[in-house]
Structures are given as C-alpha cells and as structure tokens.
C-alpha positions as CSV (number, residue, x, y, z in Angstrom):
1,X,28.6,-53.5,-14.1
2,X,32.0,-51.4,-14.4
3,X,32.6,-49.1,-11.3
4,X,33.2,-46.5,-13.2
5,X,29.6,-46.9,-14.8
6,X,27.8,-47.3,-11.8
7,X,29.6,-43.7,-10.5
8,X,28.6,-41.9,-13.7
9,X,25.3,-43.4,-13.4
10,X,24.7,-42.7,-9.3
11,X,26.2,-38.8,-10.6
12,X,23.5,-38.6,-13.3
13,X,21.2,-39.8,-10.4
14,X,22.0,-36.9,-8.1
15,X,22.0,-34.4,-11.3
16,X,18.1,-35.4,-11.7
17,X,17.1,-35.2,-8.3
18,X,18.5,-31.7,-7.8
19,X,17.1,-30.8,-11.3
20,X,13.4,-31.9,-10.6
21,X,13.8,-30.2,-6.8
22,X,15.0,-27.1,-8.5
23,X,11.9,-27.3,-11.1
24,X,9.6,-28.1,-8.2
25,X,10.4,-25.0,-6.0
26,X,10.5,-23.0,-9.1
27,X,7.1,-24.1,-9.9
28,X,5.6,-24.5,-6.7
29,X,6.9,-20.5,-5.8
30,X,5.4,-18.8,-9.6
31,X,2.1,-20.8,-9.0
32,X,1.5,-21.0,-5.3
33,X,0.7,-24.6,-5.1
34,X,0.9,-24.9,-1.7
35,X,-1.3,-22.3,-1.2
36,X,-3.6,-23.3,-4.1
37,X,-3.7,-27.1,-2.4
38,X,-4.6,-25.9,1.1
39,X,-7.8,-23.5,-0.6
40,X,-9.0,-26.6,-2.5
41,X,-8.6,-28.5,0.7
42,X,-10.7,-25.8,2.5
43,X,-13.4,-25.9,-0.5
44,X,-13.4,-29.8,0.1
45,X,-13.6,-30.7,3.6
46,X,-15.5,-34.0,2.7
47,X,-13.0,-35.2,0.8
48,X,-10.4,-35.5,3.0
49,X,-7.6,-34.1,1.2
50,X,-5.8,-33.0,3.8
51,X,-5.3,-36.1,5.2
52,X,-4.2,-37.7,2.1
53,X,-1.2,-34.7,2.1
54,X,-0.3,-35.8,5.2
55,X,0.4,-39.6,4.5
56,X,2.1,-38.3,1.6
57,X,4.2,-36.2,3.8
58,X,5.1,-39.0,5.9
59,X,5.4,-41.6,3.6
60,X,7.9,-39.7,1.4
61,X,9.8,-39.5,4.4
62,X,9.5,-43.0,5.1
63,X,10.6,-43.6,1.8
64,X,13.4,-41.4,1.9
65,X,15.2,-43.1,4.9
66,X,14.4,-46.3,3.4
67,X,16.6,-44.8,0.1
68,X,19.0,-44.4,2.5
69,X,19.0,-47.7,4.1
70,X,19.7,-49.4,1.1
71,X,22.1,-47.2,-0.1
72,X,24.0,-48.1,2.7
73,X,23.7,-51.5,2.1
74,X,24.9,-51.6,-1.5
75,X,27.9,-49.4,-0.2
76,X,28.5,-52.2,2.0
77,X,27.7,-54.7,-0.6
78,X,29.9,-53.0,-3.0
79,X,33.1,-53.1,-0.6
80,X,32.6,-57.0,0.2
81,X,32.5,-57.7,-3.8
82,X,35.1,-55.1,-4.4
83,X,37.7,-57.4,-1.8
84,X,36.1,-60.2,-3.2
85,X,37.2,-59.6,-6.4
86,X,40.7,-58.6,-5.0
87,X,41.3,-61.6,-3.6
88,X,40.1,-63.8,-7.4
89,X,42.9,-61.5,-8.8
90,X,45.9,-62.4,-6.5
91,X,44.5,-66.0,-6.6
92,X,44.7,-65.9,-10.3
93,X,48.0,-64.0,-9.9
94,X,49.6,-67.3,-8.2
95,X,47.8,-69.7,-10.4
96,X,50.7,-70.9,-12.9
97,X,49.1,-73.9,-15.3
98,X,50.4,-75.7,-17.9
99,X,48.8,-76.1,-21.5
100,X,49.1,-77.6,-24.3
101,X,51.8,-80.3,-25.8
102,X,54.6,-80.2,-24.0
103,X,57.0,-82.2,-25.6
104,X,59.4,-84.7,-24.0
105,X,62.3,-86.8,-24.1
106,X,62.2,-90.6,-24.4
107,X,64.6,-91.7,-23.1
108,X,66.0,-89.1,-20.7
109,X,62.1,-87.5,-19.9
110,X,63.9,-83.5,-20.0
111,X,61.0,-81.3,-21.4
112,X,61.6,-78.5,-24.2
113,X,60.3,-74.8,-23.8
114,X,59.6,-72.4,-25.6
115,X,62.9,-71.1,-27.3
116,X,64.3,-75.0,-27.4
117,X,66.1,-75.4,-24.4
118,X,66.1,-78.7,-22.6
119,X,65.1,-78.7,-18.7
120,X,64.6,-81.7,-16.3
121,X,61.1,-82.4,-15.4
122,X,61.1,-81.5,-12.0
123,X,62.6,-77.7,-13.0
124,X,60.2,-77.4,-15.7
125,X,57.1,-78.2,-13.9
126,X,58.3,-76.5,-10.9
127,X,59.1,-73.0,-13.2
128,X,55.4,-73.4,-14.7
129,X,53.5,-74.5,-12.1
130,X,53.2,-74.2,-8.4
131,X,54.0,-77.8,-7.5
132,X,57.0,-79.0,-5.9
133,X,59.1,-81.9,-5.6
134,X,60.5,-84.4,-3.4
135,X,62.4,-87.1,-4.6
136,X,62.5,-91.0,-3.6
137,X,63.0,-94.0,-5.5
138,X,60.3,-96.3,-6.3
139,X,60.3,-100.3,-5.8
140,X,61.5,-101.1,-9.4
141,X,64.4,-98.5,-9.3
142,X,65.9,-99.6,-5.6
143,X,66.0,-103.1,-7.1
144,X,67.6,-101.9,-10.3
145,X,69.7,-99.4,-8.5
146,X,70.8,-100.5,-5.1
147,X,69.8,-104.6,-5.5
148,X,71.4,-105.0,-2.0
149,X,69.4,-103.0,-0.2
150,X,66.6,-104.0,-1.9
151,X,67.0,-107.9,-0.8
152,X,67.4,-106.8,2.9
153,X,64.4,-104.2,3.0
154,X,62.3,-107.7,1.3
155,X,63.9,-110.0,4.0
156,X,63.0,-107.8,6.8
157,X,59.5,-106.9,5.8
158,X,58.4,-110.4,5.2
C-alpha cells in the first residue's frame, strides 16, 4: 500500500474516532447515561452490573495501550521497509544489464549501438554493464603471437 494511502487512511482513522467521541459525550450529556446506568445498576444489584462496567473500564484501557503498542511497532515497521526499499532503489540504480541482440563483428568482434557506431568489446560492455576488464593472452594467442615465449614457458613447465 502507497504511503500516501495509508496517511489518508490513518487521517480518516483519527476523523472517526474524534467523531464517534464527540457523538458519545453529546449523547451521553442530553440523556444522562451515566447517571441512567448507575440507577439501573442500583435497581439490579443481583445482576452484577457494576462489575461488568468495571472490566469494561479496564479492559478498554487495556486495549487502548495495546493500540498503542502496535502502533508503535508498525511506525517501526514502516521505517525498516521504508530503508529497505531505499536501498532496492540505489541497488537498482547501479544495476546496468544488457538485453537483447547485440550485434557483432566477425572478424574484428567491435559491437554496434544504438545510433551505429562501432565500439570494442571491452568499452561496450564496460559502458553497459558494471563489469570490468583485465587483459591477458590465452594459450592459443601466446603461441600465435609471441611463439618464442611460448616454447620456453612449455620447456620450463614440463
């Protein structure tokens, strides 16, 4: 659920409250009701009505600081998914990927963008993505390349 949603809809929560307390004293004041429960209560000792008020008394309070409690906790909550999600978008932020075709050279392996300019590999990929390179000659090449070296390095390995 949107932030934004979730403060409209904790606003609209505190609107009610404060209209149904407002309704309540307004109510309770024009017909006495406190007055009117504590005669009944009188007229019906045996029933233990009293009593009953007073668990409701307390547990509405319990109640109330239990509200509060987890309140706090979804603050709490809210501020760890609220980072959480701050940190997904400055991962994503740093994630460069690569998609599609990307089409390629045969013979000299430079890669075309976009608007048709030619770009070695290693500047392509390292302009799209967040690899980099370090560069080395494999077997094949240092015998193609540098045949001398290559027979000494074979002599004095085996």
């Amino acid at each position: 659920m949107p932030l934004k949603r979730v403060r409209s809809s904790y606003w609209l929560e505190v609107v009610v409250v404060a209209g149904v307390s407002v309704a309540t004293f307004l109510l309770s004041a024009r017909f006495d009701l406190v007055e009117a429960i504590v005669r009944f209560s009188r007229e019906h000792e045996g029933w233990e009505i009293d009593e009953i008020l007073t668990v409701s008394v307390v547990l509405m309070i319990l109640l109330a600081i239990y509200a509060v409690k987890r309140w706090r906790e979804l603050i709490a909550a809210n501020r760890i998914i609220k980072q959480k999600n701050d940190d997904l978008q400055n991962a994503f932020q740093e994630i460069k990927q690569l998609k599609g075709i990307i089409p390629i050279c045969a013979n000299c392996k430079k890669i075309r963008d976009d608007k048709g300019y030619w770009h070695q590999v290693e500047v392509y990929i390292g302009e799209h993505t967040a690899a980099e390179f370090s560069h080395g000659l494999c077997p094949d090449c240092v015998k193609k390349l540098h045949p001398g070296i290559a027979e000494r390095y074979h002599t004095l390995s085996g």
